[in-house]
C-alpha positions in Angstrom: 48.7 69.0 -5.1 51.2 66.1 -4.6 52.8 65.4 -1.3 56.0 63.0 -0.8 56.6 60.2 2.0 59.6 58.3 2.0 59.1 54.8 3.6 61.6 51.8 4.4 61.8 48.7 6.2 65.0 48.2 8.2 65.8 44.3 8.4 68.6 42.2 8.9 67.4 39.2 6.9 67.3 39.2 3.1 63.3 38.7 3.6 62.2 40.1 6.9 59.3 41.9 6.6 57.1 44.2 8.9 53.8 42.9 8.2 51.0 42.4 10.8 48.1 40.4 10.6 45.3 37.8 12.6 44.4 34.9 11.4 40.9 33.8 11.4 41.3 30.2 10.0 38.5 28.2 11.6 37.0 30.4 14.1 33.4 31.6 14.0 32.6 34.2 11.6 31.1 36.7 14.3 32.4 37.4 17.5 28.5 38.8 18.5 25.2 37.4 17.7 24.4 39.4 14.5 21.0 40.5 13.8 19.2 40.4 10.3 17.8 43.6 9.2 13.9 43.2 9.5 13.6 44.7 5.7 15.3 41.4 4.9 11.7 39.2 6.2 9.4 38.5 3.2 5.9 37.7 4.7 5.6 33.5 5.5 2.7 33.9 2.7 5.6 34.0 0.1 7.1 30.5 0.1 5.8 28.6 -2.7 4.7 25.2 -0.9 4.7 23.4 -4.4 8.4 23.7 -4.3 9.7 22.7 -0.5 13.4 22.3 0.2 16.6 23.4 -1.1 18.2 24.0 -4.7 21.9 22.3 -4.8 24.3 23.9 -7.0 27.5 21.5 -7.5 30.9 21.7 -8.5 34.3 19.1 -8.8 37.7 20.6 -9.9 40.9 18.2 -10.7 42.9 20.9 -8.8 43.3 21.1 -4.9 40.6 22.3 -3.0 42.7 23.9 -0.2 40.1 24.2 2.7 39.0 27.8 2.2 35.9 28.9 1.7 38.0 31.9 -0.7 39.1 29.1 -3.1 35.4 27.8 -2.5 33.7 30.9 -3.9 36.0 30.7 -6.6 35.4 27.5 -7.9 31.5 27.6 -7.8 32.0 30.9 -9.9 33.8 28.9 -12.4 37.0 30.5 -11.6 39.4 27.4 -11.1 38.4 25.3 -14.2 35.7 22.9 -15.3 33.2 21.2 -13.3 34.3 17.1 -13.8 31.3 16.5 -11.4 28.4 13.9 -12.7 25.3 15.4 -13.6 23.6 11.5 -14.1 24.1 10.9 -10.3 21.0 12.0 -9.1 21.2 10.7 -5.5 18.8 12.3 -3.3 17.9 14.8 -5.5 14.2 14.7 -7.5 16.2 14.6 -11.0 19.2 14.5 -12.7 21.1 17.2 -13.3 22.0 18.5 -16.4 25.6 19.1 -17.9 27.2 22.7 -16.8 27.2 25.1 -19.5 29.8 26.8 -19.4 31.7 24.0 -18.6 32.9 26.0 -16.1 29.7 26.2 -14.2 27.9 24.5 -10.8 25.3 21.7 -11.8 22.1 22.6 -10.3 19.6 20.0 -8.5 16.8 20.3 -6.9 16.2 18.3 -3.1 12.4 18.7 -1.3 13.7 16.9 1.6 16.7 17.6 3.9 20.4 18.6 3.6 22.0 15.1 5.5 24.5 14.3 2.2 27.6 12.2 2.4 29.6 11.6 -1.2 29.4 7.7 -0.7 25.9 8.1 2.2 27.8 7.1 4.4 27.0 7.9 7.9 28.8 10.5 9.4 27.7 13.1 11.8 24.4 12.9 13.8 21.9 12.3 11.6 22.5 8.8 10.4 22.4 7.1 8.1 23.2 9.5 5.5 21.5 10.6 1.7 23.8 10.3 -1.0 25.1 13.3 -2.4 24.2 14.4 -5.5 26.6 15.0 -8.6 29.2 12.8 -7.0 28.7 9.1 -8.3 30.1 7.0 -4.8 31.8 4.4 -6.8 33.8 6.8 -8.7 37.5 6.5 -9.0 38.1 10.5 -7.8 35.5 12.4 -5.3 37.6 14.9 -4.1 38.0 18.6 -4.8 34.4 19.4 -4.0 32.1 22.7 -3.3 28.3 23.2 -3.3 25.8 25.7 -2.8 22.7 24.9 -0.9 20.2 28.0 -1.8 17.1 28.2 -0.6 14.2 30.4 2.1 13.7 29.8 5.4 10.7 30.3 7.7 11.7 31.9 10.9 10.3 32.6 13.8 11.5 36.0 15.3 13.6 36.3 18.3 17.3 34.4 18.5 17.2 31.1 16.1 20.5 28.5 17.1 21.2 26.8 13.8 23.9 23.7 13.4 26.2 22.9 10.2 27.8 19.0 10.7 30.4 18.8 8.1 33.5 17.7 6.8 35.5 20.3 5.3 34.3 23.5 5.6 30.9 26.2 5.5 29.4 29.0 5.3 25.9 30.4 6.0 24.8 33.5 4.9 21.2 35.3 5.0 20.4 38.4 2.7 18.1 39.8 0.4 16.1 39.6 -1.8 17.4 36.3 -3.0 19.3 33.8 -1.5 22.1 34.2 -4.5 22.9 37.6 -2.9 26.7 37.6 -2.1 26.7 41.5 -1.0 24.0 42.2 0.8 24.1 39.1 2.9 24.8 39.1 6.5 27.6 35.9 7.8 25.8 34.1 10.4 28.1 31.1 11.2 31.2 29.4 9.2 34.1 27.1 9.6 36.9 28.1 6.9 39.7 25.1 7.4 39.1 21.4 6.6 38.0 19.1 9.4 36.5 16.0 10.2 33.1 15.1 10.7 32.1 18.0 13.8 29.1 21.0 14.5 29.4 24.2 14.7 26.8 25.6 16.4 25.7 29.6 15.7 23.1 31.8 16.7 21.4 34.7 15.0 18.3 37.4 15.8 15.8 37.4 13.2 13.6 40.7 14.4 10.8 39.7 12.6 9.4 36.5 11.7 9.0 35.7 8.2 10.9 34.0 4.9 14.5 34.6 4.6 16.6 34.1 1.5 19.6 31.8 2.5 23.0 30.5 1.6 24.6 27.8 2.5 28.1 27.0 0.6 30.4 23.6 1.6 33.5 22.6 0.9 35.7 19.0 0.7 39.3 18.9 -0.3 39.5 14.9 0.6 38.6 12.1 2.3 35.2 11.8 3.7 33.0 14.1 2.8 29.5 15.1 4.5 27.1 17.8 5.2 24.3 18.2 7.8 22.2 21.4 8.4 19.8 21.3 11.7 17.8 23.8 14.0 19.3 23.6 17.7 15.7 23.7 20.0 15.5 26.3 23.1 16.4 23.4 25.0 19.9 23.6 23.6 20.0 19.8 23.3 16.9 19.2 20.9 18.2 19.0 17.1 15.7 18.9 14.0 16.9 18.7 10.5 16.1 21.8 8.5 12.5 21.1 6.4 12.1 17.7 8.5 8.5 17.5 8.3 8.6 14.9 10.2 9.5 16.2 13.1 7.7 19.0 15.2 9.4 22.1 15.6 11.1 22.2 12.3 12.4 25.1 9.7 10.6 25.4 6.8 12.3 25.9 3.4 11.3 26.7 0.4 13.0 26.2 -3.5 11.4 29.6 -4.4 8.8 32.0 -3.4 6.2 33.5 -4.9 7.1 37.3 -4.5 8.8 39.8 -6.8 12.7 40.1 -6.2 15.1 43.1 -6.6 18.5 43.1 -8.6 21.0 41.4 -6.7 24.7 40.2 -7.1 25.2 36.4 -8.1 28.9 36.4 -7.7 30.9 39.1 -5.0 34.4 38.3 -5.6 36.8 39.3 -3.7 33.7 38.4 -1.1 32.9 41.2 1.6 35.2 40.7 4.6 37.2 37.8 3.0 40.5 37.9 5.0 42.2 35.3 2.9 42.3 37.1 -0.9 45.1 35.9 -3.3 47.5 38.3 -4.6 46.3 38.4 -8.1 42.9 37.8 -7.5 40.6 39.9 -9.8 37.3 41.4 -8.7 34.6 39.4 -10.4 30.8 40.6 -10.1 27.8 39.8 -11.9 24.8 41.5 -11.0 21.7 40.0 -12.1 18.4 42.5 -13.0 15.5 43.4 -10.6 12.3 44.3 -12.1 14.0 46.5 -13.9 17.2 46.0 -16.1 20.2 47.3 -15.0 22.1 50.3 -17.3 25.8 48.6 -17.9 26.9 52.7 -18.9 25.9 53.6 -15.0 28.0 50.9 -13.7 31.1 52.5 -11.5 34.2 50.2 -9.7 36.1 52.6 -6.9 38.7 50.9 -5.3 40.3 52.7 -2.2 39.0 56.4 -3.3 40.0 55.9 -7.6 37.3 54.8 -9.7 39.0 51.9 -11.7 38.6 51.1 -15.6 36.6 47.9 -15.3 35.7 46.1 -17.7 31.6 46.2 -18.0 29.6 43.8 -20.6 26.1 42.3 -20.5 24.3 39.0 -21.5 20.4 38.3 -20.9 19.6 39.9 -17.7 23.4 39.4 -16.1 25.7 42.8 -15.9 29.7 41.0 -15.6 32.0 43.6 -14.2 35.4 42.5 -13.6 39.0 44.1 -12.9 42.5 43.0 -13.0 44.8 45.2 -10.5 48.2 45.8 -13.2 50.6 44.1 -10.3 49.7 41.8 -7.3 47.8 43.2 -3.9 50.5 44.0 -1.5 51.1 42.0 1.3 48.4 41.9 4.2 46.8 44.7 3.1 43.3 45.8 3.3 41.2 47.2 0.6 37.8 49.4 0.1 35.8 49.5 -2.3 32.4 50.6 -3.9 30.3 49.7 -6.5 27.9 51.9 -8.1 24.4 51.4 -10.5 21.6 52.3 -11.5 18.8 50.3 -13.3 16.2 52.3 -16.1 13.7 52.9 -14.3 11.7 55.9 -14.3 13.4 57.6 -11.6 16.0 55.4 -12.0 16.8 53.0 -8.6 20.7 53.7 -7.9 22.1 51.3 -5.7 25.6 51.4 -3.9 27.5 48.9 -2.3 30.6 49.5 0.2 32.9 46.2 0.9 36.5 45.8 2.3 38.6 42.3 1.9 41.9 41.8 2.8 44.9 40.2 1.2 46.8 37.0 2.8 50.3 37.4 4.4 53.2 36.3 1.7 56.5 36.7 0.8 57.9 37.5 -2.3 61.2 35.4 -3.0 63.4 37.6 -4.9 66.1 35.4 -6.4 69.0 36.3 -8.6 70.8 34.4 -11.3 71.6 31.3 -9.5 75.5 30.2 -9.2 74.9 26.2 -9.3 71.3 25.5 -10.5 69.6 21.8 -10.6 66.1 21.3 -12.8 66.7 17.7 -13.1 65.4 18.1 -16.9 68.4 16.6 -18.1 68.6 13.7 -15.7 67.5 10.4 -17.1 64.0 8.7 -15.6 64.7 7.1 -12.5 68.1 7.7 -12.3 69.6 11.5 -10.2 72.2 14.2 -11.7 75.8 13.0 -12.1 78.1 13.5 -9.4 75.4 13.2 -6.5 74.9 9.7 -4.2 71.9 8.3 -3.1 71.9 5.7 -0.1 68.8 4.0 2.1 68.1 1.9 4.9 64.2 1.2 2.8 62.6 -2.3 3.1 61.8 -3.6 -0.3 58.4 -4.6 -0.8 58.3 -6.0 -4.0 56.3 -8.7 -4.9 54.8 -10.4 -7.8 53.4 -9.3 -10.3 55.0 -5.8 -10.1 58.4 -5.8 -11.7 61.7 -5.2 -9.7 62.5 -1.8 -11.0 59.7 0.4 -12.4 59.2 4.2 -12.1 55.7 3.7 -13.2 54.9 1.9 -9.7 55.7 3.3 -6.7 55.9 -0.2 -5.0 58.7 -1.1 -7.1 62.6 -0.9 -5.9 62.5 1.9 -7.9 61.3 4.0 -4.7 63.6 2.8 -2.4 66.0 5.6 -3.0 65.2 9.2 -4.1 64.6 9.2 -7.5 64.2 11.6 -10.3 60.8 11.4 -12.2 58.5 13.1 -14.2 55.3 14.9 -13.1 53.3 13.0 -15.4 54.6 9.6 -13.4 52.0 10.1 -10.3 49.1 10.0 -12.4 49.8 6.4 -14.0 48.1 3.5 -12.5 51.1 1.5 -11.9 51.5 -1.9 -14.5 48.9 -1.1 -17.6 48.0 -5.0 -16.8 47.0 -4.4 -13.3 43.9 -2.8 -13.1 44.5 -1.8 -9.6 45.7 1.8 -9.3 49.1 2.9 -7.5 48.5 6.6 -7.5 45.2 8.1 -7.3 43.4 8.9 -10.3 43.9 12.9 -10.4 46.8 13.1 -7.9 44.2 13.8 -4.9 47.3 14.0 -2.7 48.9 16.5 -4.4 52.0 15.7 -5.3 52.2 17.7 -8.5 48.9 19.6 -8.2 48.7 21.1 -4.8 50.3 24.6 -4.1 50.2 26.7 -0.7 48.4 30.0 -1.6 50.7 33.1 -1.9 54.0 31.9 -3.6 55.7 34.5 -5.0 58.8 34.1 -6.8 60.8 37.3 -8.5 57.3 39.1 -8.5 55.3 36.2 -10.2 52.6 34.1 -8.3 53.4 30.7 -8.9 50.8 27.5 -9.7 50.9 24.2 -8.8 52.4 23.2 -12.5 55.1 25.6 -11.8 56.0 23.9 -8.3 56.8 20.6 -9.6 58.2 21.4 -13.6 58.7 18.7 -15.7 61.2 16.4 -13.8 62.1 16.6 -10.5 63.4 14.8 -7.7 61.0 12.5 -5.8 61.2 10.5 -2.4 57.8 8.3 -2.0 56.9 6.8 1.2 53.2 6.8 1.3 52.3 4.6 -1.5 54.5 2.2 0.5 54.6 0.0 3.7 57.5 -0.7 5.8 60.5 1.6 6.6 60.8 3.8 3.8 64.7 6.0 4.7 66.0 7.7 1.8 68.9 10.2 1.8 70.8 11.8 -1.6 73.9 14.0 -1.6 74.7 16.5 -3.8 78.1 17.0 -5.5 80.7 19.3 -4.4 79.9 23.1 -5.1 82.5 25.2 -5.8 81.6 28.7 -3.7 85.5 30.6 -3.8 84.9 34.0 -3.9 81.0 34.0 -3.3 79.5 35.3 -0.4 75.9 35.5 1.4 74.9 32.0 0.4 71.3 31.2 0.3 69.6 27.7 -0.9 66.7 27.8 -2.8 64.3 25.1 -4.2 60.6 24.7 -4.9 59.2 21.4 -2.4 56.1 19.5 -2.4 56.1 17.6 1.1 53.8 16.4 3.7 54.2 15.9 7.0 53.2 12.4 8.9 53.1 11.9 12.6 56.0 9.4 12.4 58.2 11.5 9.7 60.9 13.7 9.7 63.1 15.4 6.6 65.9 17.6 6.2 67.7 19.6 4.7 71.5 20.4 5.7 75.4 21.3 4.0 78.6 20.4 4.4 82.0 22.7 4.1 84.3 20.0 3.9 83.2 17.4 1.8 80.6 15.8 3.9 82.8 14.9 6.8 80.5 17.5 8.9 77.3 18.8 8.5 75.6 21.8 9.4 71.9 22.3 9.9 69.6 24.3 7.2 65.9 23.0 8.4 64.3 20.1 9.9 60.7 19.0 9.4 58.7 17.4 12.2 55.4 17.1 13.1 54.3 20.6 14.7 51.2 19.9 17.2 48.9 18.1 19.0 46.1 16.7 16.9 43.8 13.7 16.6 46.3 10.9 15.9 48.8 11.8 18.6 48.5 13.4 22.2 52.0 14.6 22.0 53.3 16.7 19.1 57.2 15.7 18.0 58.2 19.5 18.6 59.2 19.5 21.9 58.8 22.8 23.5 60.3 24.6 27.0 57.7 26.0 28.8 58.5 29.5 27.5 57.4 28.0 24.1 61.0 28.0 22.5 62.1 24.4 20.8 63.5 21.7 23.2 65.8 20.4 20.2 67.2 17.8 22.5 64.4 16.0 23.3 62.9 16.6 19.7 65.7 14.8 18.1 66.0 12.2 20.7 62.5 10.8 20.6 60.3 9.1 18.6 56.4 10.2 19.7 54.1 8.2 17.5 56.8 5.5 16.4 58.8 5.9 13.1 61.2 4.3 10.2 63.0 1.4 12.2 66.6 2.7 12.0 67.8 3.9 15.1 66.1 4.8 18.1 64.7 8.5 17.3 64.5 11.6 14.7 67.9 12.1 15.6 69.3 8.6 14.1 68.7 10.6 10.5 70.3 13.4 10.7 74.0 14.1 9.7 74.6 17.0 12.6 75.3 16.4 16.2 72.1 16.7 18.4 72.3 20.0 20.7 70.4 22.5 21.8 72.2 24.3 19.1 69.6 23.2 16.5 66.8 24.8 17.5 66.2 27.6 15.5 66.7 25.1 12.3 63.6 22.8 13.8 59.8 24.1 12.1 56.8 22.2 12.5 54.4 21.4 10.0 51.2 20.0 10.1 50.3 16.4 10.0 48.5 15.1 6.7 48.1 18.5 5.3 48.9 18.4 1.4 48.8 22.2 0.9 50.6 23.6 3.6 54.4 22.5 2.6 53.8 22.7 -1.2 55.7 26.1 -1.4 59.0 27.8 -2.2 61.7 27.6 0.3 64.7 29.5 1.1 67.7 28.9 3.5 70.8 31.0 4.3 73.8 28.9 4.5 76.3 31.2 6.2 79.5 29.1 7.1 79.3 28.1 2.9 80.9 31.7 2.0 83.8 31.3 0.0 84.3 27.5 0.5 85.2 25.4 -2.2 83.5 21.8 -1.2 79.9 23.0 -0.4 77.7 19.7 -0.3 73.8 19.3 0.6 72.1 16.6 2.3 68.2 15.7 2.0 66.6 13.0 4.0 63.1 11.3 4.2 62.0 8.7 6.9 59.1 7.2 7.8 57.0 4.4 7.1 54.1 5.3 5.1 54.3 9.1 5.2 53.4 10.5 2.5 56.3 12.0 0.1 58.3 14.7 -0.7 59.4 16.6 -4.3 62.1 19.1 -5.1 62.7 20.9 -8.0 64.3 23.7 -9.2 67.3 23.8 -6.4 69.4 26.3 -6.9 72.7 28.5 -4.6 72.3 32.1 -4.7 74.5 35.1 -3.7 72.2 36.9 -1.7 73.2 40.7 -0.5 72.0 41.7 2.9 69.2 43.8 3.2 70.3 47.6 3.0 70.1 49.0 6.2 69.7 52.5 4.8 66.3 54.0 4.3 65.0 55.4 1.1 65.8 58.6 0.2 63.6 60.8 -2.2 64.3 63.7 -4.9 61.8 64.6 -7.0 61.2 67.2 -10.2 58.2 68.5 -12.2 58.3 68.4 -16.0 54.8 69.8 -16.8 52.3 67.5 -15.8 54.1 64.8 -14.8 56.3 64.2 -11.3 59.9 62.4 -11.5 61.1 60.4 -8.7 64.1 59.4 -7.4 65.9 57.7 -4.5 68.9 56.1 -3.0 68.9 53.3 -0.3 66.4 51.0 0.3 66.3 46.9 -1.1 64.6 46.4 -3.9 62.2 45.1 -5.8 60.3 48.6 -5.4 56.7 49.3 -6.1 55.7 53.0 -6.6 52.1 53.6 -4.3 49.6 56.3 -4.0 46.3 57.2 -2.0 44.5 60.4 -2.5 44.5 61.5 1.1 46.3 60.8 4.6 43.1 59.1 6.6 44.2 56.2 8.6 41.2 54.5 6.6 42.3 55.4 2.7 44.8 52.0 1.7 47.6 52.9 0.0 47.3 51.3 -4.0 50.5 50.0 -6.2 50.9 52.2 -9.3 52.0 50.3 -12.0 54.5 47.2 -11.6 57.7 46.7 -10.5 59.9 49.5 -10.8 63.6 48.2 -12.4 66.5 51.1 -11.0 65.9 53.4 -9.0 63.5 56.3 -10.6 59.5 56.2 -12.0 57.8 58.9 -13.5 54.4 59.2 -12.9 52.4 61.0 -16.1 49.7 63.7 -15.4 50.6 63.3 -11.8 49.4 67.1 -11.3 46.3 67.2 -13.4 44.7 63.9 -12.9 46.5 61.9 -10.5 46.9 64.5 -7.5 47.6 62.3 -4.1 50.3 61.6 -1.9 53.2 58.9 -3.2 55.9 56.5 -1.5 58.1 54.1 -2.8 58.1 50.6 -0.9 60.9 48.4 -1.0 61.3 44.9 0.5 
């Protein structure tokens, strides 16, 4: 049987889309006190008292960490390149560790005492001062881009046990069975999934019966300080014990190991159960690692939303690797079921099967077509910006001996006064070869060239950090610097006759600072006036300043007046607010054009933008303005700045034909704004997701092969 639905967004924007979502970024990860199943309790008889404490699995990437405990699991599966941690520093650990192999993987270290680590033992959080954390040597150059797993068994008493996590960025702790490896069976007691500074969150659990319970703990650090505390909260709800301080009455027991048999089990669960935050093209990953008895890799079965899926299934030792690669990215927001099937050779054999759902973040695909005026700065010369355009400033110089007047290689130089075009390569030198003291950061911690937001999608294609920043671009630096740092470039005059529905386009790595602001706006008539496309300020309240620079009514809508004509947490000494650097008139009128970003955060505004530029249709002296300004805030890059003639969203909704030719279906259709994407699900349950078939479509008909012998279901084409 195949059934037919024809679907279509109606939109008035060339990207609106329907989407709906919630956000769960930093908030608890149960709403209700969960319970752990009592068949989860081993008796307290199991833990092996020769081996007390906790095993610590580590891992350091040279790319961003980005605060999510998503990107977390990923890296400590070996998923986002080679471990650069330092298996020599032992810190509180009983040994050394030993060098990952794979390179790819965590180092493993063993700690009897308590988890109260800081990456240079400092003394952060409430248990001071702090252990030093192993696999991270404190007098390193680059101790960022960090994730660890703390396994290990508890002792707990039945009833409701209140447990604490102290850290800086994020957590997660998870209790299952019959190891504390499990990433499927275990149950989510308590996490925080953003990065923070030092702070507790405090979670509470029912264990039913007493007894030792496998646990997980997993941390992350994208920057910056870096600790990790994990403590019992007493009845008293004031009381706090470290977990396994034996010095202290009232405390958890853990254990390394235990004594008992254990069952098969899943080492790595990717995309995890319940992860809200999945990447487009993330693959499902699993390896399942024997019980007793082996596990058959022939019974092994992968069903994603009701169709068993060809994954690929090998074995090594007593690890079973499944993985899977979806043939185009998850769609948008959506949520996804699946099942995993196997049986072990026992006689009878033990089948086991395993139900999960995770659910894919909220993007947008940026469909661009051949540009009309394009700018990749490859052909501009090092330090100098494309012919035609002007670059003026109002930057204090703060050059000074030793460092050489003019010098792309050090961002103190004059060099930096202006925007500038440089090479992605240039943030990872250490200023002057002579000078042994760095400029940039060793690894570009910051993120200038290395950082990307998740989900950025360009004409179908999920983009990484090296294809944000390509080769050269163009580069404004402020936080390297000290003193006013105001830096604005003009384009030439773009020739537009004759085109219409003009969009901007370009790839930026910024960041936000309290005391910053940039923009973007055009001209129509050589630069005499300009006309707002987006301005950057600092979006909320936070711990540096009690006032956000976004000035809202008290309806929540944008008080662009009183934006623009402040300055809330000071700012680049030229003029006497935001408003000084702009080239349009202040009014209520820009409003819509104001967004606010988030102070300090390197990931957030590393992305792909897009602008219309309505009044530019069919004008002949089409000029852009960008700005920077502030004094030691941070930077900003673009690359790959291009003008497109953009269509309008059809307003007219898919219409669909279709024909049998034996086994196979033909569809058509007319209306609709493409890219489209041809989707099935076997039946019409509110519960069964609907799956991409294939990739992109290119025109406007797909034949589907076998579609009434094998592949019987309900179809739709989706359009943007």
């Amino acid at each position: 049987m195949c059934t037919f639905m024809q679907y279509s967004k109606r939109a008035t924007g060339a990207f609106a889309l329907s989407w709906a979502f919630v956000s769960l970024v930093g908030v608890p990860a149960q709403a209700q006190t969960p319970t752990i199943p009592a068949t989860y309790a081993l008796p307290s008889s199991a833990g092996d008292t020769t081996k007390p404490g906790f095993i610590w699995r580590f891992h350091q990437v040279n790319g961003g960490q980005n605060n999510s405990l998503a990107f977390t699991e990923s890296q400590l599966a070996g998923l986002e390149g080679n471990n650069i941690a330092d298996p020599a520093a032992q810190g509180v650990a009983l040994a050394p560790g030993v060098a990952p192999n794979p390179v790819t993987a965590p180092i493993t270290f063993e700690i009897s005492t308590v988890i109260n680590v800081d990456k240079v033992a400092g003394s952060h959080g409430n248990f001071t001062p702090d252990d030093q954390m192993p696999g991270i040597d404190p007098a390193a150059t680059f101790t960022d881009n960090l994730a660890a797993e703390v396994l290990t068994y508890l002792d707990l008493p039945a009833g409701t046990n209140t447990i604490g996590v102290n850290s800086d960025d994020g957590f997660r702790m998870t209790i299952g069975e019959p190891n504390h490896g499990d990433h499927f069976a275990a149950v989510n007691v308590g996490q925080f999934d953003a990065g923070r500074a030092a702070a507790d969150t405090i979670f509470s659990f029912v264990v039913p019966q007493a007894g030792i319970y496998a646990t997980r703990l997993i941390w992350e650090n994208g920057g910056g300080d870096a600790n990790i505390e994990w403590f019992s909260v007493q009845p008293d709800g004031v009381t706090e014990i470290l977990v396994n301080d034996s010095s202290t009455a009232g405390y958890i027991k853990a254990y390394r190991a235990v004594t008992s048999a254990g069952r098969s089990y899943a080492s790595v669960f990717l995309p995890a159960p319940g992860d809200n935050a999945v990447s487009p093209d993330a693959p499902v990953n699993i390896v399942l690692v024997d019980g007793p008895k082996p596990i058959v890799p022939a019974t092994v079965q992968l069903i994603l939303d009701g169709a068993t899926v060809n994954a690929t299934v090998t074995k090594t030792n007593n690890q079973t690797t499944i993985s899977y690669k979806p043939a185009s990215l998850w769609v948008s927001a959506s949520t996804h079921a699946g099942r995993l099937v196997y049986s072990d050779n026992g006689s009878p054999p033990q089948t086991a099967t395993n139900d999960w759902s995770f659910t894919v973040i909220t993007y947008r695909n940026v469909i661009l077509p051949q540009p009309i005026y394009f700018e990749g700065f490859e052909n501009v010369t090092l330090g100098g910006i494309p012919a035609g355009w002007t670059a003026t400033n109002a930057t204090d110089s703060i050059d000074v001996s030793p460092n050489p007047q003019i010098d792309i290689n050090d961002a103190k130089s004059d060099s930096y006064m202006d925007w500038v075009v440089i090479d992605r390569n240039q943030v990872f030198y250490n200023g002057d070869p002579s000078n042994p003291t760095p400029v940039w950061e060793e690894g570009d911690p910051d993120g200038r060239v290395t950082h990307i937001a998740p989900g950025q999608i360009e004409n179908g294609k999920l983009l990484t950090a090296n294809e944000l920043m390509v080769g050269k671009f163009m580069f404004a630096e402020s936080d390297e610097r000290s003193g006013n740092q105001v830096q604005v470039i003009f384009t030439s005059n773009y020739d537009l006759t004759g085109k219409s529905n003009i969009w901007v386009s370009y790839h930026s790595s910024y960041v936000q600072n309290q005391d910053a602001i940039a923009s973007v706006e055009y001209s129509i008539d050589d630069g005499a006036n300009w006309l707002p496309v987006v301005y950057m300020l600092q979006c909320c309240i936070d711990g540096q300043d009690a006032e956000a620079d976004v000035h809202r009514f008290p309806d929540g809508t944008v008080d662009a007046v009183t934006t623009l004509q402040d300055f809330v947490d000071g700012g680049a000494a030229y003029g006497l607010n935001y408003g000084a650097f702009i080239g349009a008139p202040v009014t209520q009128a820009l409003a819509p054009y104001i967004e606010g970003r988030v102070n300090d955060n390197t990931l957030e505004s590393h992305r792909v933008e897009i602008y219309p530029l309505p009044m530019a249709a069919n004008q002949s002296k089409v000029k852009l303005r960008f700005m920077q300004a502030g004094t030691g805030s941070w930077y900003w890059g673009v690359d790959n700045l291009g003008l497109y003639s953009i269509p309008p969203v059809s307003s007219q909704p898919i219409q669909m034909t279709h024909s049998r030719s034996g086994a196979d279906l033909a569809i058509n259709w007319t209306g609709g704004q493409g890219p489209f994407t041809l989707q099935r699900r076997a039946d019409l349950n509110a519960a069964t997701v609907w799956q991409d078939v294939g990739g992109t479509i290119s025109g406007n008909t797909v034949t589907v092969n076998n579609a009434f012998t094998g592949l019987q279901g309900f179809y739709r084409i989706k359009g943007q």
